[in-house]
C-alpha positions in Angstrom: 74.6 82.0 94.8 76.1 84.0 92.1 79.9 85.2 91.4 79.6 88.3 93.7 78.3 86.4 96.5 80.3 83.5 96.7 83.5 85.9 96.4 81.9 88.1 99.1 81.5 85.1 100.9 85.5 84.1 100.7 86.4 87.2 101.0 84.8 87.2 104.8 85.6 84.3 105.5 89.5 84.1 103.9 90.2 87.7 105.1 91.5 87.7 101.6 90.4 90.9 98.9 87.5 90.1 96.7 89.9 90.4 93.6 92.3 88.0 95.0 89.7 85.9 95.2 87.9 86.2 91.7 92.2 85.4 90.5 92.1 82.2 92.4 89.2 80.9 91.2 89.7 82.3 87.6 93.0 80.4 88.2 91.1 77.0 89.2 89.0 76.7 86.5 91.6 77.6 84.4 93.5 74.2 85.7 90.5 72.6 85.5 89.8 72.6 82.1 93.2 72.1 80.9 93.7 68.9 82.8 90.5 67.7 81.2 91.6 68.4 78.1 95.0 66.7 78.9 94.3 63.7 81.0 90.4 63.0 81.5 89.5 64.3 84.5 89.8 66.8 87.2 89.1 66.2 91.0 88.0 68.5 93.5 88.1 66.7 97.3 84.7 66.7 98.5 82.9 68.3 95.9 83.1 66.3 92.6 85.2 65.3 89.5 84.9 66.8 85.4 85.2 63.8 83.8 85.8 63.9 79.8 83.5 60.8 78.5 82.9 59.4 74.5 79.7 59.2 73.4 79.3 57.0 70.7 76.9 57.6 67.1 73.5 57.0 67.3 69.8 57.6 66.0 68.0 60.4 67.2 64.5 62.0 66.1 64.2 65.3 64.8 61.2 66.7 67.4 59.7 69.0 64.8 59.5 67.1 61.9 59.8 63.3 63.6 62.6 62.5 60.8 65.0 60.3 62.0 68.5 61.7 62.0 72.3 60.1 62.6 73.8 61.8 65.7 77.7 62.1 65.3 80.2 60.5 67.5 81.5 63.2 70.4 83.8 64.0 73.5 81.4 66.1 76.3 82.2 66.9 79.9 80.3 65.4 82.7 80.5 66.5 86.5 80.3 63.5 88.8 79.2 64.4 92.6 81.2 63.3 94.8 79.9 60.8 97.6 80.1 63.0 100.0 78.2 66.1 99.0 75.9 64.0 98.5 75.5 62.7 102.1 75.8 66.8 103.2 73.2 68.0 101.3 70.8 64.9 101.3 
């Protein structure tokens, strides 16, 4: 789905405006990645969890040239599904 439909799909279903919408979940992710940042993680019942993981130094290949090359220690985000989307959509 893209932006426009899931707010059209809110909107119908919320009997809320489509710009009240598009605050609310401007809003969200807004929270979101601030309480990453902050404490590690963010939780969203039913759907899933942003999870801020280390990933440690290590040896890669450079695919064009096959040099090998140091990869530098750094924080990413991962998205964890939670168990039960899983079991909806499977």
């Amino acid at each position: 789905m893209t932006q426009s439909q899931i707010l059209d799909a809110l909107a119908s279903e919320t009997g809320l405006s489509k710009k009240q919408i598009k605050t609310v979940m401007e809003a969200l992710t807004d929270l979101a990645l601030k309480e990453v940042k902050k404490s590690g993680e963010f939780a969203l019942k039913g759907i899933g969890k942003l999870v801020k993981v280390h990933r440690k130094a290590r040896m890669g290949r450079n695919p064009a040239t096959g040099e090998t090359i140091k990869i530098k220690a750094k924080t990413v985000v991962k998205f964890r599904v939670a168990k039960a989307a899983k079991d909806a959509v499977l």
